[in-house]
N, CA, C and O of each residue as an XYZ file, in Angstrom:
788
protein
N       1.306     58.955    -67.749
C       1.325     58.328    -66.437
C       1.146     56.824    -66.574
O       0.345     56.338    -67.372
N       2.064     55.971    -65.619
C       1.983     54.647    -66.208
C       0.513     54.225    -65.010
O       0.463     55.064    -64.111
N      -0.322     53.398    -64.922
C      -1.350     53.040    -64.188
C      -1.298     51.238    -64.055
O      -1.837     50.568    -63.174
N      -0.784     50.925    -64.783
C      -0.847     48.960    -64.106
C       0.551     48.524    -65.117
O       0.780     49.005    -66.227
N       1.101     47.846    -64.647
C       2.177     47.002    -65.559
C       1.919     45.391    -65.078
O       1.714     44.920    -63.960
N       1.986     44.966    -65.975
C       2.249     43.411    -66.106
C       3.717     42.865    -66.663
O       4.308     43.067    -67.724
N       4.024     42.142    -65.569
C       5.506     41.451    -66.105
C       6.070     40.328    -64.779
O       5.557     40.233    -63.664
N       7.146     39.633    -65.256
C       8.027     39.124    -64.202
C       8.587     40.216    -63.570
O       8.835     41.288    -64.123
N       8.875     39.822    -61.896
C       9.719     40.016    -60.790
C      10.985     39.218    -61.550
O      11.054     38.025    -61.845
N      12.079     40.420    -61.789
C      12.941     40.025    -62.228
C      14.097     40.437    -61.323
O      15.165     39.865    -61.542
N      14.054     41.381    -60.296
C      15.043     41.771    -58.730
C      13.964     42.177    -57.718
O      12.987     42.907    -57.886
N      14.426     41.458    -56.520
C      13.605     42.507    -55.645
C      14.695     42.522    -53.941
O      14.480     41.875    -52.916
N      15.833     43.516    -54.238
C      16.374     43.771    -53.728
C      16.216     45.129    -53.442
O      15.823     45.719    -54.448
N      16.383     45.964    -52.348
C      16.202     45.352    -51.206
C      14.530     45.434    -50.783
O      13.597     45.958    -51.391
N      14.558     44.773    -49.631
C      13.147     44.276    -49.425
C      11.905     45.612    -49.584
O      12.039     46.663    -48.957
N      10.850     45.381    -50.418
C       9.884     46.810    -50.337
C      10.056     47.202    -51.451
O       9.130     47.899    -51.865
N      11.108     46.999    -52.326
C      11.284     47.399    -53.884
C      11.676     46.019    -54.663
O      12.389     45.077    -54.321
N      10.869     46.295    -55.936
C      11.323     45.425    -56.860
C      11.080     45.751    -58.206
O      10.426     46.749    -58.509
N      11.578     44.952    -59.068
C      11.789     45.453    -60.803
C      11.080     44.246    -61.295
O      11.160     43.036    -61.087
N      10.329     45.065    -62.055
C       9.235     44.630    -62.896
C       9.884     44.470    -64.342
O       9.923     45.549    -64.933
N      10.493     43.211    -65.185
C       9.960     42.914    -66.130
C       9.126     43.276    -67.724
O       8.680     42.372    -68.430
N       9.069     44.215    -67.957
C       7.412     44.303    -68.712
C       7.981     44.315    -70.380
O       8.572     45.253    -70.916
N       7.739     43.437    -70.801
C       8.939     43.206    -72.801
C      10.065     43.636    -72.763
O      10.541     44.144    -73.778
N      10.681     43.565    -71.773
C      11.901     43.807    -71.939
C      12.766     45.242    -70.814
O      13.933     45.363    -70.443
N      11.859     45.875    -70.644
C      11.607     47.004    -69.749
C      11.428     46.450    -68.426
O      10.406     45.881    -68.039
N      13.086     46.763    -67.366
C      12.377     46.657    -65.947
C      12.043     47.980    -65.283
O      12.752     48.987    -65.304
N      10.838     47.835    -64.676
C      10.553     49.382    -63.683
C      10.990     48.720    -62.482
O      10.964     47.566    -62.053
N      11.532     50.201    -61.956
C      11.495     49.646    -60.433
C      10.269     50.094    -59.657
O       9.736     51.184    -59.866
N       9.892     49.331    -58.870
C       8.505     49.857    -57.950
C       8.711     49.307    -56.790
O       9.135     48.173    -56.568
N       8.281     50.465    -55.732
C       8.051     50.621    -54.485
C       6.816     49.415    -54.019
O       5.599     49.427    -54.202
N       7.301     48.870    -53.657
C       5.856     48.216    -52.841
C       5.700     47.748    -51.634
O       6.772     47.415    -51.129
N       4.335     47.515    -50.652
C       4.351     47.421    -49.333
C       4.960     45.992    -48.780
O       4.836     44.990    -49.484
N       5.500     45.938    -47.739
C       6.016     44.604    -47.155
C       4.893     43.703    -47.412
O       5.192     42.677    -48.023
N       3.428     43.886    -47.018
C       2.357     42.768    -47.548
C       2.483     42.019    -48.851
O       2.509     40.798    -49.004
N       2.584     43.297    -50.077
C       3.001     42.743    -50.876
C       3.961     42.358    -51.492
O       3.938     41.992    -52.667
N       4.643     42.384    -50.981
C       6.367     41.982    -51.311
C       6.048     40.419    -51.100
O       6.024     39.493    -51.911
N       5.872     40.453    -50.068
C       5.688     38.543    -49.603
C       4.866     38.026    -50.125
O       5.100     36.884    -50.519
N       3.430     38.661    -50.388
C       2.471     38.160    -51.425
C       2.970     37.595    -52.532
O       2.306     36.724    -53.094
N       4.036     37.930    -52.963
C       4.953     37.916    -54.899
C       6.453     37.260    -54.543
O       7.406     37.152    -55.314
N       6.391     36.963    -53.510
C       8.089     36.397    -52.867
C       7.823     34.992    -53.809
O       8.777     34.767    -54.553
N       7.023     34.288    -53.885
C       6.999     32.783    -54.470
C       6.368     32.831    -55.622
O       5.705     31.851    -55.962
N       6.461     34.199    -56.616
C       5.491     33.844    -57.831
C       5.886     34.287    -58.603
O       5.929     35.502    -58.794
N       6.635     32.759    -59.844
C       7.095     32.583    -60.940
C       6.373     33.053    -62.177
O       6.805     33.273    -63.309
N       5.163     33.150    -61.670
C       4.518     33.606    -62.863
C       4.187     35.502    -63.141
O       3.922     36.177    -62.146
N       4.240     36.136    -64.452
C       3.934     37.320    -64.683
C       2.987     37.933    -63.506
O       2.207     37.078    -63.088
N       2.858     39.221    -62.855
C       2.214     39.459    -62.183
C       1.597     40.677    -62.427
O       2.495     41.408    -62.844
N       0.239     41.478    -62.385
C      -0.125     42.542    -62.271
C       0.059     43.450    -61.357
O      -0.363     43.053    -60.271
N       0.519     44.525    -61.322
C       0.355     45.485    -60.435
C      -0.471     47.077    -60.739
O      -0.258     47.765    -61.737
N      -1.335     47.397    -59.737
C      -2.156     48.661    -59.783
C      -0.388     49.826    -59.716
O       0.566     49.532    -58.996
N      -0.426     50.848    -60.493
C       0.432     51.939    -60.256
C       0.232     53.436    -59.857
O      -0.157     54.227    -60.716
N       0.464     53.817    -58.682
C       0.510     55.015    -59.164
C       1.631     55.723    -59.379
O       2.737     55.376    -58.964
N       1.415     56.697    -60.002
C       3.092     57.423    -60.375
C       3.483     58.952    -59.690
O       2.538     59.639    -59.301
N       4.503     59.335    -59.586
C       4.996     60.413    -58.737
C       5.584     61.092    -59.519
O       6.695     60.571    -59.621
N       5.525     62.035    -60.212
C       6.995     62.955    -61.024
C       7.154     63.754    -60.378
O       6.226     64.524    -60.126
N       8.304     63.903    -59.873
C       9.390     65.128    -59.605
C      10.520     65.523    -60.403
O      10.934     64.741    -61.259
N      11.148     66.798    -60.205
C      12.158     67.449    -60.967
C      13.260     66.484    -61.123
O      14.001     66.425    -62.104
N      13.324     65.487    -59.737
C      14.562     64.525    -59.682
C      14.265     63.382    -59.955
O      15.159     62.600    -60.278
N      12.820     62.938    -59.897
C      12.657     61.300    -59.832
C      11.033     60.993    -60.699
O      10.046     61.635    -61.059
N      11.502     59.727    -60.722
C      10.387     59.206    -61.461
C       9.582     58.093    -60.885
O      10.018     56.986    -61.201
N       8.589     58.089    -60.170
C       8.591     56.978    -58.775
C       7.540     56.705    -59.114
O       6.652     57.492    -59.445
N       7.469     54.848    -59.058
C       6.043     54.032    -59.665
C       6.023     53.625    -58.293
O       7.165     53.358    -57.917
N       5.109     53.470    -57.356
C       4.310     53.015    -56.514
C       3.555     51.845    -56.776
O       2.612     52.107    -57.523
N       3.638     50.093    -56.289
C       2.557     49.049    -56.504
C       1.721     48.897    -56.086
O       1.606     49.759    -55.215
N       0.674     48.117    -56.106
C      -0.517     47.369    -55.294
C      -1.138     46.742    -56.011
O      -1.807     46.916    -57.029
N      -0.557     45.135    -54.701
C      -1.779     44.300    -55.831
C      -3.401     44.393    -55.749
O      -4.250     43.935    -56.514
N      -3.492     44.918    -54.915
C      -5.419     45.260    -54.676
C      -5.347     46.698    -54.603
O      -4.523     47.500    -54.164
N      -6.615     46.781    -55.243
C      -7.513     48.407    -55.589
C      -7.319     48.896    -54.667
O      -6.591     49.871    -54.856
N      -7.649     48.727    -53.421
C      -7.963     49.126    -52.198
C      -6.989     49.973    -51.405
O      -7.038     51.033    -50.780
N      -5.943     48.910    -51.743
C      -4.230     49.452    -51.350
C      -3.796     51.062    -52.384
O      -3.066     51.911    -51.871
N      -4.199     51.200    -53.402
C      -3.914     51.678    -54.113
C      -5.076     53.034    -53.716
O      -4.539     54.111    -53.457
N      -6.137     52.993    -53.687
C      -7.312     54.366    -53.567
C      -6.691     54.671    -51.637
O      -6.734     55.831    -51.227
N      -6.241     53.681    -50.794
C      -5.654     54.930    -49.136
C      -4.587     54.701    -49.612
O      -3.963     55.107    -48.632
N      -3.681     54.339    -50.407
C      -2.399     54.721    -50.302
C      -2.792     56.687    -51.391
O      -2.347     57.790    -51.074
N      -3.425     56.449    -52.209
C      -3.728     58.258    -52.756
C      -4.577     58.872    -51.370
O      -3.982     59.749    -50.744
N      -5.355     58.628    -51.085
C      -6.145     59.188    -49.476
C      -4.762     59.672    -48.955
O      -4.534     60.882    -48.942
N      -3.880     58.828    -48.547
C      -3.040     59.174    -47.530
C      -1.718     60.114    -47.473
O      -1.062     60.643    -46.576
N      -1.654     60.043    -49.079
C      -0.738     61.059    -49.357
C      -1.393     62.602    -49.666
O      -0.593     63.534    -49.576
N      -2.538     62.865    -49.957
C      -3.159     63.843    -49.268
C      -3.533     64.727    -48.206
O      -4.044     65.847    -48.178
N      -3.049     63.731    -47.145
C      -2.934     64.163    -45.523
C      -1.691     65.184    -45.292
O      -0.581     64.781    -45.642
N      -1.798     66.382    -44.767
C      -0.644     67.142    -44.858
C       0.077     66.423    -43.644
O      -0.201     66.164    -42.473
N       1.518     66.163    -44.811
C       2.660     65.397    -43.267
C       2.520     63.846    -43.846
O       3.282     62.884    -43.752
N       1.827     63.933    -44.188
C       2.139     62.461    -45.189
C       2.697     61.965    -46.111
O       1.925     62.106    -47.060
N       3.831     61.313    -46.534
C       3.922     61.388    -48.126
C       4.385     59.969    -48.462
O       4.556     58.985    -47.743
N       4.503     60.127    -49.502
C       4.477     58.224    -49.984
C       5.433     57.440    -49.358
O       5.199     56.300    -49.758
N       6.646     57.397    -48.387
C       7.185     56.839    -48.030
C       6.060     56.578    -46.453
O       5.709     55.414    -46.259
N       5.614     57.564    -45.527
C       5.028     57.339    -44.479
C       3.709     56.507    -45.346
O       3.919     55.303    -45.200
N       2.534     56.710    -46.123
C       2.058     56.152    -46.517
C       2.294     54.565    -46.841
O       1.397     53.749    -46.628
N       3.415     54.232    -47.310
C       4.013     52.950    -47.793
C       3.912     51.892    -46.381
O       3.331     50.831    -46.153
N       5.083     53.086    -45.355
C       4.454     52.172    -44.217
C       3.885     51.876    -43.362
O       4.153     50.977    -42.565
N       2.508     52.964    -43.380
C       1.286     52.629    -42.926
C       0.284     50.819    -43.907
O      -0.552     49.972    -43.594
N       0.827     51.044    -44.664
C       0.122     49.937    -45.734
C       0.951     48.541    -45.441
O       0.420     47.456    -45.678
N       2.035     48.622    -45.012
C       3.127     47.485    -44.985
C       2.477     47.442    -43.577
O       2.176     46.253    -43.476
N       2.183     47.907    -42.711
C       1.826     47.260    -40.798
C       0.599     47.396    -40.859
O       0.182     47.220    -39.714
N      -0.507     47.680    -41.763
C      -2.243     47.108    -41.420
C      -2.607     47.181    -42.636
O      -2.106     47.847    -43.542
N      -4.001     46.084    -42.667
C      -4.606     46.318    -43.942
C      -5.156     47.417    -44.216
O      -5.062     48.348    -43.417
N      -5.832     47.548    -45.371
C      -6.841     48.945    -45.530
C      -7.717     48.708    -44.535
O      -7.585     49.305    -43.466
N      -8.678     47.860    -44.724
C      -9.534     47.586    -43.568
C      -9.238     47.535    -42.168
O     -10.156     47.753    -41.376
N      -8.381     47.344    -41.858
C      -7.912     47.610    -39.924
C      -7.906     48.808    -39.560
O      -8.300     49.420    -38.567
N      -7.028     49.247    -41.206
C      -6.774     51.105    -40.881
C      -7.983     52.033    -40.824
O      -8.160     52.939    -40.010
N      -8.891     51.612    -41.953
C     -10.240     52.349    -41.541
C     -10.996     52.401    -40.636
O     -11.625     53.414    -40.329
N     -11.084     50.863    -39.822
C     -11.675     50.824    -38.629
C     -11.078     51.180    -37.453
O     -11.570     50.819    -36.384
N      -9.976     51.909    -37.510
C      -9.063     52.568    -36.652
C      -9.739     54.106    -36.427
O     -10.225     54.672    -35.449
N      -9.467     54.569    -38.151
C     -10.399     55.878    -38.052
C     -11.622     55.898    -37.528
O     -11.827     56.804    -36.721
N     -12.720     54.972    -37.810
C     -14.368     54.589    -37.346
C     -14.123     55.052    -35.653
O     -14.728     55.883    -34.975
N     -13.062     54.207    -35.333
C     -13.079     53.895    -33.755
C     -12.398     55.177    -33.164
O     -12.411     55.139    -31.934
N     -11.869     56.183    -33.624
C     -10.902     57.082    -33.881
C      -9.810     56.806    -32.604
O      -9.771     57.405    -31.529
N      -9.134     55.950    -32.974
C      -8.176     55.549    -32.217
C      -6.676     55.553    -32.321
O      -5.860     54.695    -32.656
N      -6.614     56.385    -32.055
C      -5.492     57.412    -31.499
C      -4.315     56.203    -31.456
O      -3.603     55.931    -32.423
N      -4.241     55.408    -29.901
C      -3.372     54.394    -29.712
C      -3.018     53.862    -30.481
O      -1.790     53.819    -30.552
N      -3.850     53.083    -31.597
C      -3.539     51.848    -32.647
C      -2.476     52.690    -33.673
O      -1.388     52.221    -34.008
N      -2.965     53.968    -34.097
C      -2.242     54.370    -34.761
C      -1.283     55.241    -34.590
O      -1.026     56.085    -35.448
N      -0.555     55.127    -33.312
C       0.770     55.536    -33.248
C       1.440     54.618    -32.904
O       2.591     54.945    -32.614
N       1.148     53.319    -32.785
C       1.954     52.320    -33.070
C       2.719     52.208    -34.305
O       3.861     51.751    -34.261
N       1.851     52.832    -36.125
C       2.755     52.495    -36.736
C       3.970     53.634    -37.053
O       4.083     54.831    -36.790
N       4.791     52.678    -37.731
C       5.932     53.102    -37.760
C       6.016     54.773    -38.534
O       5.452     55.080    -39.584
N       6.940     55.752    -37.614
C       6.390     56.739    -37.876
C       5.676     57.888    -37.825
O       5.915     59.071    -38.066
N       4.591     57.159    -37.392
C       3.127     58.046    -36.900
C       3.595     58.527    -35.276
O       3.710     57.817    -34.277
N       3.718     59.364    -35.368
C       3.659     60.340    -33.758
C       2.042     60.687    -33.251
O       1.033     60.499    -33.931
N       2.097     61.187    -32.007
C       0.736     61.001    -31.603
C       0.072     62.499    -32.732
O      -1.129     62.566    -32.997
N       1.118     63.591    -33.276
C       0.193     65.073    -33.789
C      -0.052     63.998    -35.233
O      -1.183     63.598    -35.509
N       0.697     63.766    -35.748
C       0.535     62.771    -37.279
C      -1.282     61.950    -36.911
O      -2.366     62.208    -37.435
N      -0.950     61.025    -35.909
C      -2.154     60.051    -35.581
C      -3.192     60.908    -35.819
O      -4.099     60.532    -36.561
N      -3.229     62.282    -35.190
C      -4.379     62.887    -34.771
C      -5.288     63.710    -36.477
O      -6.435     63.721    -36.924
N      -3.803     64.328    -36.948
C      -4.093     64.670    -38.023
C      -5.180     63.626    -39.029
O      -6.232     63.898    -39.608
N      -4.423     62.399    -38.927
C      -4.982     61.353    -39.863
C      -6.690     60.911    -39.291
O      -7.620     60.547    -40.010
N      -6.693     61.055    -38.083
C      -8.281     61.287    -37.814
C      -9.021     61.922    -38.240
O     -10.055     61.517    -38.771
N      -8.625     63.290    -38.098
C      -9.488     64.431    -38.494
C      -9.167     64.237    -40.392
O     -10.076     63.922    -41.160
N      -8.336     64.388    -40.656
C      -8.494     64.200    -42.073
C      -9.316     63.118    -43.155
O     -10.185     63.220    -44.021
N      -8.589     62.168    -42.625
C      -9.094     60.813    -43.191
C     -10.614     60.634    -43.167
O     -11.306     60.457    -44.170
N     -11.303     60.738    -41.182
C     -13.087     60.664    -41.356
C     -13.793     60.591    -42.434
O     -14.631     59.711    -42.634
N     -13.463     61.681    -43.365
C     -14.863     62.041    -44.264
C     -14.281     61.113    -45.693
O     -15.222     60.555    -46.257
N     -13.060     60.889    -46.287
C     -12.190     60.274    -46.804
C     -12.115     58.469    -46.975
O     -11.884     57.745    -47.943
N     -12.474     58.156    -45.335
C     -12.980     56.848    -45.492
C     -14.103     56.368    -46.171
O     -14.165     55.235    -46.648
N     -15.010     57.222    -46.228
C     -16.132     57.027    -46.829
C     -15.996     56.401    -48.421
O     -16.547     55.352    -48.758
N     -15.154     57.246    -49.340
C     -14.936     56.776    -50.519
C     -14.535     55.735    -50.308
O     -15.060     54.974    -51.121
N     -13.764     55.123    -49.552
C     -12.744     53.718    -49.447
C     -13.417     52.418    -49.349
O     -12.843     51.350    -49.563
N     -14.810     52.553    -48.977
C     -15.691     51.300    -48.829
C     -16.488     50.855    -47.890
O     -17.114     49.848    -47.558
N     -16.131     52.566    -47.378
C     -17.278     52.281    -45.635
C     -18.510     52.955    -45.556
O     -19.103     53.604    -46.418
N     -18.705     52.787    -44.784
C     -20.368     53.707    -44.352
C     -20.067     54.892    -43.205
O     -20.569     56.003    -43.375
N     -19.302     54.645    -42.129
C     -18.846     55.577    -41.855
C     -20.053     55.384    -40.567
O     -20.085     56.326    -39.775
N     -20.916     54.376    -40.344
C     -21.952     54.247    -39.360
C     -21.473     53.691    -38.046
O     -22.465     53.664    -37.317
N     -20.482     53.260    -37.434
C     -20.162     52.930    -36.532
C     -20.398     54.130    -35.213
O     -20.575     53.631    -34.102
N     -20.403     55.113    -35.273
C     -20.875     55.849    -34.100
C     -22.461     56.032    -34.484
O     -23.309     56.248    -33.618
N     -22.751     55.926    -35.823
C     -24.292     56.254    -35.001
C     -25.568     55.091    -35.747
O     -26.739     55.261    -36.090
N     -24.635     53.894    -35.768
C     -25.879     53.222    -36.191
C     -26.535     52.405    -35.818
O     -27.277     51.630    -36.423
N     -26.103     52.623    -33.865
C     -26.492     51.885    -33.122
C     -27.797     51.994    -32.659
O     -28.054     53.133    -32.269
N     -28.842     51.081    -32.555
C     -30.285     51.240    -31.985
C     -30.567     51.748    -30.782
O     -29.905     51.091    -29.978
N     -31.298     52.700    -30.124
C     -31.011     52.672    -29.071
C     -31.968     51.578    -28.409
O     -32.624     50.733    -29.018
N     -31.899     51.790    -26.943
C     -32.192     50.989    -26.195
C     -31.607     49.726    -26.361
O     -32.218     48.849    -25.749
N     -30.430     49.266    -27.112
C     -29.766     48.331    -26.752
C     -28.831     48.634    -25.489
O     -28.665     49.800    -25.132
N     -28.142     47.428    -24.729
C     -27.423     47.536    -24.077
C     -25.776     47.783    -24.609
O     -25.556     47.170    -25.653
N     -24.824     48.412    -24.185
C     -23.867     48.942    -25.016
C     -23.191     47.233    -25.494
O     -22.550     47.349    -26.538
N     -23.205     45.806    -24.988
C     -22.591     44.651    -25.841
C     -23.463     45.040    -27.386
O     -22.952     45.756    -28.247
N     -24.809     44.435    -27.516
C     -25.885     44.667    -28.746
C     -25.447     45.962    -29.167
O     -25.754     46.016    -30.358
N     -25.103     46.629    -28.961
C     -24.581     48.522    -29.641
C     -23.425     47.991    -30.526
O     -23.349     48.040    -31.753
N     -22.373     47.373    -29.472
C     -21.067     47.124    -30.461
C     -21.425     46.478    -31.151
O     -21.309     46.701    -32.357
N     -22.035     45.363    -30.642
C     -22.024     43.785    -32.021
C     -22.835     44.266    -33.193
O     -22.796     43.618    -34.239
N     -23.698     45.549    -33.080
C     -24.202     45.941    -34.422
C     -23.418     46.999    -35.311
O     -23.575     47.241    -36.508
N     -22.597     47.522    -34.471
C     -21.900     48.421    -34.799
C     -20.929     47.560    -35.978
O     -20.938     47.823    -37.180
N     -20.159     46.554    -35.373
C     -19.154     45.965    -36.018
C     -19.803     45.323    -36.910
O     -19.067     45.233    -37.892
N     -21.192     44.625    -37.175
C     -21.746     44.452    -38.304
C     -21.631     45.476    -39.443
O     -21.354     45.314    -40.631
N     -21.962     46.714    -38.646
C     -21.744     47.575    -40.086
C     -20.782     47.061    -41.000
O     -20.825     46.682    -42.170
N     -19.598     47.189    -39.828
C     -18.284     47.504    -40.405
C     -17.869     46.473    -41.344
O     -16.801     46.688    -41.917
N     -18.552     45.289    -41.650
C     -18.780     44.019    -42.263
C     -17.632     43.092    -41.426
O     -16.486     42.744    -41.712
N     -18.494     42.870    -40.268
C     -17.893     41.668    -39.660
C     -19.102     41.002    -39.714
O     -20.146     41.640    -39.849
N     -19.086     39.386    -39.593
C     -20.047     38.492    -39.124
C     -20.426     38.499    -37.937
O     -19.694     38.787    -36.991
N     -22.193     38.029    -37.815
C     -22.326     38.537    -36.580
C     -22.112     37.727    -35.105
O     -22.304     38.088    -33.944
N     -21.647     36.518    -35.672
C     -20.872     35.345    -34.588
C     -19.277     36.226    -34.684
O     -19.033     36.804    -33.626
N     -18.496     36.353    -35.465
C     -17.057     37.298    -35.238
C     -16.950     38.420    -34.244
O     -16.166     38.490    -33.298
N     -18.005     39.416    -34.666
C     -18.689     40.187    -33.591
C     -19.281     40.259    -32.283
O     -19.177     41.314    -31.656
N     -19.843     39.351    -31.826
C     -20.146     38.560    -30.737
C     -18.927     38.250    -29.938
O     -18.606     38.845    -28.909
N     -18.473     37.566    -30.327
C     -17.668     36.400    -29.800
C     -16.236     37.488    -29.545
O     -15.519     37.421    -28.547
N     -16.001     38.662    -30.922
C     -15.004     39.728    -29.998
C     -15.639     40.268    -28.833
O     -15.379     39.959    -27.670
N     -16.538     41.141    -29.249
C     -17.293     41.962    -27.817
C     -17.278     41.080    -26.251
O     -16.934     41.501    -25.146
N     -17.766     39.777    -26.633
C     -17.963     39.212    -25.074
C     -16.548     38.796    -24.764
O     -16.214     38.847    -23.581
N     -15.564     38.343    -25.765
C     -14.055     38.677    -24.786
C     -13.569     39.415    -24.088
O     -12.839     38.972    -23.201
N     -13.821     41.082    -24.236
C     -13.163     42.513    -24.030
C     -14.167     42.640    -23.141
O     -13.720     43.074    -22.079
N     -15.699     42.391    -23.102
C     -16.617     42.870    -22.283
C     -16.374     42.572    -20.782
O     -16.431     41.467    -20.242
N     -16.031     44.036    -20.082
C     -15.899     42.981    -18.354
C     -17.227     44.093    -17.784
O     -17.105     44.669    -16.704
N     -18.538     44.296    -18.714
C     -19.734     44.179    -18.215
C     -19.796     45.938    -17.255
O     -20.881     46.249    -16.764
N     -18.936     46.632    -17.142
C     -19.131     47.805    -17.129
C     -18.405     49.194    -18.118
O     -18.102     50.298    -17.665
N     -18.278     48.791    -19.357
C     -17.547     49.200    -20.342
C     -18.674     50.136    -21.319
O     -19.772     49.600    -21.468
N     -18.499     51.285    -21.886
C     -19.157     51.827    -23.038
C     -18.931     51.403    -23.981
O     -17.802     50.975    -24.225
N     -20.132     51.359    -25.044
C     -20.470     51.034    -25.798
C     -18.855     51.351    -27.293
O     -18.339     50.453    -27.958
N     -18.562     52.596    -27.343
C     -17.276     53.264    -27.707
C     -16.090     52.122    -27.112
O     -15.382     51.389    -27.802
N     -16.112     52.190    -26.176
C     -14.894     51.199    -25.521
C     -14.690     49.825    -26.239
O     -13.650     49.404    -26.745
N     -16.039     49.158    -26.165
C     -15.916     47.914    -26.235
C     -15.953     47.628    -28.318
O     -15.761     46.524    -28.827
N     -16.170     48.604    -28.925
C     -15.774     48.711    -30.541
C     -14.646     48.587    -30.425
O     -14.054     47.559    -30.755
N     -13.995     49.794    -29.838
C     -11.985     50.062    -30.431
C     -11.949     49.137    -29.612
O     -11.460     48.364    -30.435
N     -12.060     48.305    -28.400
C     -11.201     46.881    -27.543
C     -11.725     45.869    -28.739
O     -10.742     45.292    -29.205
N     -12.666     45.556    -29.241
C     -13.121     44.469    -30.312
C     -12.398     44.566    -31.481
O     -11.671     43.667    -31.902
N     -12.604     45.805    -32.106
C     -11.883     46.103    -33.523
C     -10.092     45.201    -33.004
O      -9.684     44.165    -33.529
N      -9.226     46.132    -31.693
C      -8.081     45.581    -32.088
C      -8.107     44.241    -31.800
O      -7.286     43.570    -32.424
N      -8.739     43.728    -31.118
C      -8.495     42.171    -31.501
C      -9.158     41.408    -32.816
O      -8.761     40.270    -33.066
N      -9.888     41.854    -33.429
C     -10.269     41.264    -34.380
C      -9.053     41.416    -35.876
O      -8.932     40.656    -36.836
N      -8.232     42.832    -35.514
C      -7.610     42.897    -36.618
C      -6.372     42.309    -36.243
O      -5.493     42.491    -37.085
N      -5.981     41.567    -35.093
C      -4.786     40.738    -34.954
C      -4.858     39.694    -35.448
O      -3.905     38.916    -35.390
């Protein structure tokens, strides 16, 4: 199994795939629109994380230039109804981090926006993913690590601390979205999507 190659971008036609370079050896690899443009201007050798796919017909290297991209792009092809092409472009329209705090917030809406995702897919990826995010770099505390007796603004703005926002970033989302009769739930998923725009 190949796991990282280093080399020049030597084609990257058409957009989302490109050929890697490596002594003489080009692979072709799949990679997300983020990173496609990330590597659009770079002359120099580049690393990529791999994972690999064998089938009876194909031989398919998957990129990422960050870890991160690479541990939910495997999460996500685990999801029944998922597979590395829907995966690819879940990763090409949000970061890892937007996408997890999608699951936190379990928000349905955000993620049938991407391309693909139908509302039974969205739902699946809730219920699946939850316990899944956890490995990815979260805590998974956003529903319950709120103090009580705060008022539900102080609920979110600690909430989204978890989630490692700053706590002026946090603030300053919540009291935008806040029109002061909103739950505590509400005003996370209204904060989260503006913070990840």
């Amino acid at each position: 199994m190949i796991g990282w190659l280093r080399g020049l971008i030597i084609d990257r036609e058409p957009p989302g795939r490109v050929v890697v370079d490596v002594n003489g050896v080009g692979y072709e690899v799949e990679i997300s629109a983020s990173n496609f443009v990330e590597t659009e201007s770079s002359l120099n050798p580049i690393g990529l994380l791999i994972h690999t796919i064998v089938r009876e017909d194909a031989f398919l290297l998957y990129g990422f230039i960050h870890q991160n991209e690479r541990a939910l792009f495997k999460s996500l092809i685990k999801v029944n109804g998922v597979g590395p092409k829907l995966a690819m472009a879940i990763l090409s329209s949000m970061t890892p981090d937007s996408f997890i705090q999608s699951i936190y917030a379990q928000d349905t809406a955000m993620l049938t926006r991407l391309p693909g995702v139908g509302k039974k897919t969205a739902e699946r990826l809730l219920v699946e993913m939850k316990d899944r995010v956890l490995s990815l770099g979260g805590s998974g505390e956003v529903q319950t690590s709120v103090a009580p007796g705060l008022h539900p603004q102080g609920e979110a703005v600690r909430a989204l601390e978890v989630l490692g926002y700053k706590h002026q970033a946090a603030m300053n989302a919540v009291k935008h979205v806040d029109t002061g009769q909103l739950s505590c739930e509400t005003l996370i998923r209204l904060a989260l999507q503006r913070l990840s725009k």
